[in-house]
C-alpha positions in Angstrom: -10.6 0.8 -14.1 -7.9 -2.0 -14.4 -7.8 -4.5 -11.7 -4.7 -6.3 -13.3 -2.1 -5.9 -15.7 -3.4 -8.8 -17.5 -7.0 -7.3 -17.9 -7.4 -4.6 -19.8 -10.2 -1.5 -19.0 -13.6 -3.7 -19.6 -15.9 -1.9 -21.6 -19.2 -2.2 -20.5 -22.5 -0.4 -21.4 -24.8 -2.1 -18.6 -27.0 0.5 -17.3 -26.0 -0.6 -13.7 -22.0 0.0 -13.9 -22.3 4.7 -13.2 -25.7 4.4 -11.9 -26.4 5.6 -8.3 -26.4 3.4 -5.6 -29.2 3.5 -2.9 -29.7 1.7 0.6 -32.5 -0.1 1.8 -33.9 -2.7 4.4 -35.9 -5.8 3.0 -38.1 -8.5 4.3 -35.4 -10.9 4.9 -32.8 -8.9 4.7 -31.5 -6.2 7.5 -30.3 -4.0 5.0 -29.5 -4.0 0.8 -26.9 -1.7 -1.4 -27.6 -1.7 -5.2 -28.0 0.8 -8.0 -31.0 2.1 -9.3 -32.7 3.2 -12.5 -33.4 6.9 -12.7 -37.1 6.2 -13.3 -36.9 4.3 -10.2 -39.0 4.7 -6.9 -36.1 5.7 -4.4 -37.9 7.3 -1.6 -38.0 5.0 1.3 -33.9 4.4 0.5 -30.5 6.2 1.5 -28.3 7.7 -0.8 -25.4 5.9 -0.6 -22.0 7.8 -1.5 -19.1 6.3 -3.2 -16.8 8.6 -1.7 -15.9 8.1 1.9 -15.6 11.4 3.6 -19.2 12.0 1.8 -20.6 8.7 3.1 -19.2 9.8 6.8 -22.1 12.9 6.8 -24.9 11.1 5.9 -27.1 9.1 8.3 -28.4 5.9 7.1 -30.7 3.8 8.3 -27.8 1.2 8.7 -24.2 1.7 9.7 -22.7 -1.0 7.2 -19.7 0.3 7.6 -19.7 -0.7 10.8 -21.2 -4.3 10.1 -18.0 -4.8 7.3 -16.0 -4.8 10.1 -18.0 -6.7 12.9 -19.5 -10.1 13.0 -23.3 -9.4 13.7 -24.0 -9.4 10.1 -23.2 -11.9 7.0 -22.0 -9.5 3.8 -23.3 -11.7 0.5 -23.2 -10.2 -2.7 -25.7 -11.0 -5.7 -26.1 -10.2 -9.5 -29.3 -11.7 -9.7 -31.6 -9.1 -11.0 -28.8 -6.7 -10.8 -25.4 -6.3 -8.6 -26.2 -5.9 -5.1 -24.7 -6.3 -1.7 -26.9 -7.4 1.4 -26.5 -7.6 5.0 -28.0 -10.5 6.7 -28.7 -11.2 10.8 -27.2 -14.1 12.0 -31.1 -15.6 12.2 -31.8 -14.3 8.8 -28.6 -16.0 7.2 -29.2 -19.2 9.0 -33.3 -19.2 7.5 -31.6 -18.1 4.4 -29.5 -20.6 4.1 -30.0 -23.4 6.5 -26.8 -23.3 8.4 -25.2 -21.3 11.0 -22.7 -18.1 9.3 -20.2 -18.9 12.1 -20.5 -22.8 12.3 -20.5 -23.6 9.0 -20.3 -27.8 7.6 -16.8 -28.2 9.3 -14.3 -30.6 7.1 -13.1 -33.8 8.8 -10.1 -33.2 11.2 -10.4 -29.5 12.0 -11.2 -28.3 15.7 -14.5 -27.1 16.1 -13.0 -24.3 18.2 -10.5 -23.4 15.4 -13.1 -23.4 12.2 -15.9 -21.1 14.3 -13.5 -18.8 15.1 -12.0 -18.8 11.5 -15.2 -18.0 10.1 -16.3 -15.2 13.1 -12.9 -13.2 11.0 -13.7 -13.8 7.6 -17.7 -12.3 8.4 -15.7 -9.5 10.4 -13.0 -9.1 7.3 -10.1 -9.7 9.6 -9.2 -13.4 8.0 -6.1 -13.5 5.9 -7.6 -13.5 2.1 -7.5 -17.0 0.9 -5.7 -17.7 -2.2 -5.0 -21.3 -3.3 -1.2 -21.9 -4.5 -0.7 -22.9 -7.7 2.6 -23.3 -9.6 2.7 -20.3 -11.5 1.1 -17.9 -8.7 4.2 -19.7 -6.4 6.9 -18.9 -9.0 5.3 -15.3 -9.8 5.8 -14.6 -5.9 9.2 -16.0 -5.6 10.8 -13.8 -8.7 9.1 -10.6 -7.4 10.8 -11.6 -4.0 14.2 -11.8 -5.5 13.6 -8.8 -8.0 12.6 -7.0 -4.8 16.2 -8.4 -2.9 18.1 -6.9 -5.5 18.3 -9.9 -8.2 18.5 -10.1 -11.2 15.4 -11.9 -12.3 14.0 -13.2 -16.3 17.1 -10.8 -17.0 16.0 -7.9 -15.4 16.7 -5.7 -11.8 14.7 -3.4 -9.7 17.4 -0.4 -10.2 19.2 -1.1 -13.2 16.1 -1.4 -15.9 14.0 1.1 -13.5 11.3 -0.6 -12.4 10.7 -3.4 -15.6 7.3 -4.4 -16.8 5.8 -7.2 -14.7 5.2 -8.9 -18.1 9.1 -9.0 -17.9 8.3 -11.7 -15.2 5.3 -13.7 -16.2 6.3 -13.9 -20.4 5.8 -17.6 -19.4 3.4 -17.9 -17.0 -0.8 -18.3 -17.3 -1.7 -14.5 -17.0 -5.5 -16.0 -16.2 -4.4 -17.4 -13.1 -2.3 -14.7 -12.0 -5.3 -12.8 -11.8 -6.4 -14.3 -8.4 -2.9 -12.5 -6.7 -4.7 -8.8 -7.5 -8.5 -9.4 -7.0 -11.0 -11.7 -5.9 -12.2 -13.3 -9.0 -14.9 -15.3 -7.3 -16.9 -11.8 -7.0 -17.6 -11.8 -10.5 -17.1 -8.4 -13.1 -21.0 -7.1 -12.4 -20.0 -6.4 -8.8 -16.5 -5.4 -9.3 -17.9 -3.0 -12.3 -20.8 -1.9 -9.9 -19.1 -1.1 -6.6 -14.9 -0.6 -7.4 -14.9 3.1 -7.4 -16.3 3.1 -4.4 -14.1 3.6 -1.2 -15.8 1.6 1.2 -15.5 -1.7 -0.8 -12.4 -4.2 -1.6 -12.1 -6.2 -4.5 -9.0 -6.7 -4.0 -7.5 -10.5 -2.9 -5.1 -8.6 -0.8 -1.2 -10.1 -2.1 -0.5 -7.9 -5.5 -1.3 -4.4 -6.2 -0.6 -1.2 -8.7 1.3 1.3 -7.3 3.1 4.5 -9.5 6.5 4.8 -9.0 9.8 6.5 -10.9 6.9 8.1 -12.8 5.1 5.1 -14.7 2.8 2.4 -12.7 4.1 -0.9 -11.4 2.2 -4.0 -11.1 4.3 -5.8 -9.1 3.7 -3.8 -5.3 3.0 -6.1 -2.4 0.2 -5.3 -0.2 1.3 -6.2 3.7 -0.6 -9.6 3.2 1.7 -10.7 0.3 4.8 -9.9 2.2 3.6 -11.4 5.1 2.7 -14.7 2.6 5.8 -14.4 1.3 8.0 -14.8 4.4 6.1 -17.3 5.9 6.9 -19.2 3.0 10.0 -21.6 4.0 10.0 -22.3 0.0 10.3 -18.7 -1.0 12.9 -15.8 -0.2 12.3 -14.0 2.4 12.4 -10.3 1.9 14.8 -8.0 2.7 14.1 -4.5 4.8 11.0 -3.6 6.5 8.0 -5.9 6.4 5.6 -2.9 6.7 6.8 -1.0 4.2 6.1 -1.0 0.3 7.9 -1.2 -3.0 8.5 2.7 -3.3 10.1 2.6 0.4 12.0 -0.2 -1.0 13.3 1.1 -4.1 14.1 4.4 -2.5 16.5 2.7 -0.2 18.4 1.0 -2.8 18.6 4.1 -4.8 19.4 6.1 -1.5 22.3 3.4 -0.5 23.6 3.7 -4.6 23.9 7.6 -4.2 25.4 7.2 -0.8 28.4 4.8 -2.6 28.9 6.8 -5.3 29.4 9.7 -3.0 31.9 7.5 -1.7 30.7 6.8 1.7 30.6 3.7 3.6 27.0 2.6 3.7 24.8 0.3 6.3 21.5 -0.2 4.9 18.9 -0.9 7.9 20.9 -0.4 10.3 20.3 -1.5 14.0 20.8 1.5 16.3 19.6 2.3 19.6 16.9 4.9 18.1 16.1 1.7 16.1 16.8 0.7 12.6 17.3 3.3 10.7 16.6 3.1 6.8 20.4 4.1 5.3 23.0 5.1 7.8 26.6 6.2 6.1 29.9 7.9 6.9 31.8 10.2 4.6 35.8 9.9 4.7 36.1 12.6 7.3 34.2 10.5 9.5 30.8 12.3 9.5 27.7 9.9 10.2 24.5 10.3 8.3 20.8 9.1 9.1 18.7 8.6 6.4 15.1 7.9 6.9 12.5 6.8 3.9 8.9 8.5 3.8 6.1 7.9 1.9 2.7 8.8 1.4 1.2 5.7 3.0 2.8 6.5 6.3 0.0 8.0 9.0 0.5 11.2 11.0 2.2 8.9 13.9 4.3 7.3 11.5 5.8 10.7 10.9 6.1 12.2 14.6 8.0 8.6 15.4 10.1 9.3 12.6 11.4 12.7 14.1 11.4 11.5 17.3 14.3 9.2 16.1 16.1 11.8 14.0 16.1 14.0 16.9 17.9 11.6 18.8 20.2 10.2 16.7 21.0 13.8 15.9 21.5 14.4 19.7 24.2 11.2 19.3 26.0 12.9 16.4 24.1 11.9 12.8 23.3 14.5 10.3 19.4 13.7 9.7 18.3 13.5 5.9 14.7 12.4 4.7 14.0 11.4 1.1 10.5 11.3 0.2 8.7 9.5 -2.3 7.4 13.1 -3.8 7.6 16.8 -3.1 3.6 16.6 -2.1 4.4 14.3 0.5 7.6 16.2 1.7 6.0 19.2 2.5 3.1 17.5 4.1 5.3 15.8 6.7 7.1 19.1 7.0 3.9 21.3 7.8 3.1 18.2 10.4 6.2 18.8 12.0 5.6 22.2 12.5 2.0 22.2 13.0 2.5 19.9 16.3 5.5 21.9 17.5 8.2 19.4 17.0 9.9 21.9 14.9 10.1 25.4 13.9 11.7 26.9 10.5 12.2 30.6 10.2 9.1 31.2 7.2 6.5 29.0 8.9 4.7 25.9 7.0 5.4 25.3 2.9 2.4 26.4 0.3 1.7 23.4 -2.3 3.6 24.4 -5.2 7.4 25.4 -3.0 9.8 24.3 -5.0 12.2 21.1 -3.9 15.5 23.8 -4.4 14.1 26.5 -2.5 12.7 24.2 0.1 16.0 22.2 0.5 17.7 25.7 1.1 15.4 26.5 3.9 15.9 23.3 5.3 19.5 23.8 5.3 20.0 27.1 6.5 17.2 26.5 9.9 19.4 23.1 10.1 22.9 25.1 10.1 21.1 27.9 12.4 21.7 26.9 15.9 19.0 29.3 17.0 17.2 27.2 15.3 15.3 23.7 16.5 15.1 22.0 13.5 17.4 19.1 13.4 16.7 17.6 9.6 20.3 18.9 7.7 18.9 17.8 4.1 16.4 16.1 2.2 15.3 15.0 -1.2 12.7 12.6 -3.4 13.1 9.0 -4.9 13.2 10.5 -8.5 15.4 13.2 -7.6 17.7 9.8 -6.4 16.8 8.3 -9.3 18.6 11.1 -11.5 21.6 11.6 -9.4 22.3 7.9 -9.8 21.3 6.4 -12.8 19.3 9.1 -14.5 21.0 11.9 -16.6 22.8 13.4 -13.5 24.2 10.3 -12.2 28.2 8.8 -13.3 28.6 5.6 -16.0 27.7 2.9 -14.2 28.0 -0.9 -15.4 24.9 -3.4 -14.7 27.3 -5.6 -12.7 28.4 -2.9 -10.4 24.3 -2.0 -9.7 24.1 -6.3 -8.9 27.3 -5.8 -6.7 25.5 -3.6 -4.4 24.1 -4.9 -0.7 21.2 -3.3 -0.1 
């Protein structure tokens, strides 16, 4: 488990880090998540799953799910003894502690209105995660914002060096402090060791994150709280495209707009139409207009009806639809959707797992060319299959400054 690029795997032989992890009330506690020895007494606790559609069909004496969310109940984490996190009443915190969860001390010069209300989200999980700025955490953010506009940053671009190492960025920065951009230090490694793997809890600080793309991971992905940080910054850049969308969606437009030049077309990336912005919209020399929507596999089930919604009607107003996908999993997926809630129809029914992207592009394309057919989507392809029609082994020579020339 790596929480950073910085840190490496921790090895660590504490009998606590795989051991099973049990639920139970406690005198002044309303309820207690730890692991437990195997010699260990564990009949008057609940089992309590790591995974999440496993911890969904149990019943437990108490739905902390429920109480990460809410503000009834003050989440603390311990290592005393061993790594545990408890769930304490509003009363039970206050004669824990000797001061009210929700009215903590309040600093000089801060409404009283303001700071309970501040503190009623953070117990609920709903606050925006904390992280002080320092100067290297500031400068880290501000080259992955212009890295992400399509700069060339410490000598290196997004497209051209496919996705460089984020120690390509930070060669000169403290690596230690950086750490506070990917996961909440202040937790401590026993509980992060203890309780990571585990759906239901978040280590994470909430700005930086890991995320696999052109094949290979890539430290530098910005969670919606980092891109929201970041363009709320009048100090830093702010970002270009979608604020709700990732670095894969990102990348996959710039590679989609590069394949669109170099077939020579005139190219609008997030464009402003009446359907709404559309991800890449192009015209080829004989005038035909193209819609190109991103996917990915972060998108939810409404994401993905929306999405044809649009391409239906920008196809009713003349576009040729096309949808490139951040993998073949995901395409057929959002394809199978489509045709599960009867926005669509193709001739053969839903994909199996394993289709093929060539066989699957030419049953896309022959239901799209079938006018007996409602299915409105002419092509589509994935952000590595861009990635080798344009500057993989399929793609033209291409110069560095002609990728840095590109608006996208």
């Amino acid at each position: 488990m790596r929480l950073s690029p910085f840190n490496r795997n921790p090895d660590s032989e504490d009998w606590f880090v795989d051991a099973p992890l049990y639920g139970g009330e406690g005198y002044d506690i309303t309820y207690e998540i730890m692991p437990m020895r195997s010699d260990e007494d564990v009949s008057n606790y609940d089992r309590i799953p790591r995974n999440g559609d496993d911890l969904d069909k149990e019943e437990l004496a108490f739905d902390f799910s429920s109480a990460m969310r809410g503000s009834d109940y003050v989440e603390v984490y311990s290592s005393f003894d061993r790594p545990s996190i408890k769930w304490y009443s509003r009363s039970e915190f206050k004669a824990e502690f000797r001061y009210d969860p929700l009215n903590p001390p309040k600093p000089q010069d801060v409404d009283e209105t303001e700071w309970e209300q501040l503190h009623e989200r953070r117990i609920a999980g709903s606050a925006e995660p904390t992280i002080h700025d320092t100067e290297d955490r500031v400068i880290f953010l501000d080259r992955i914002a212009r890295l992400w506009n399509g700069e060339s940053v410490c000598g290196v671009h997004l497209l051209w060096d496919q996705c460089p190492a984020v120690t390509d960025l930070t060669a000169d920065l403290d690596h230690d402090d950086l750490n506070h951009l990917y996961y909440n230090t202040n937790l401590g490694w026993e509980i992060i060791l203890t309780f990571a793997d585990a759906d239901w809890f978040d280590y994470s600080s909430g700005f930086l994150k890991s995320t696999t793309l052109l094949r290979k991971p890539v430290w530098y992905d910005l969670t919606q709280a980092g891109r929201t940080r970041i363009n709320n910054d009048d100090d830093l850049p702010d970002l270009h495209g979608d604020l709700n969308e990732g670095l894969t969606h990102r990348v996959t437009v710039g590679l989609t707009v590069l394949d669109e030049l170099i077939a020579g077309h005139e190219v609008q990336p997030y464009a402003e139409l009446d359907a709404g912005v559309v991800d890449v919209v192009s015209k080829d020399a004989a005038g035909r207009r193209y819609a190109i929507e991103i996917l990915t596999d972060h998108h939810g089930w409404g994401n993905y009806e929306q999405t044809y919604r649009k391409l239906r009607e920008l196809f009713n107003k003349g576009f040729q639809p096309i949808v490139v996908f951040d993998t073949r999993a995901t395409a057929y997926k959002v394809f199978n959707y489509w045709l599960r809630e009867r926005l669509a129809e193709l001739p053969n029914g839903t994909f199996d797992s394993d289709y093929s992207i060539s066989k699957g592009r030419e049953q896309i394309q022959a239901a799209y060319n079938d006018s007996n057919t409602a299915w409105i989507v002419s092509d589509w392809s994935t952000t590595w299959r861009k990635w080798e029609d344009t500057l993989g082994p399929n793609g033209p020579e291409l110069t560095r400054e002609q990728i840095l020339s590109i608006n996208w």
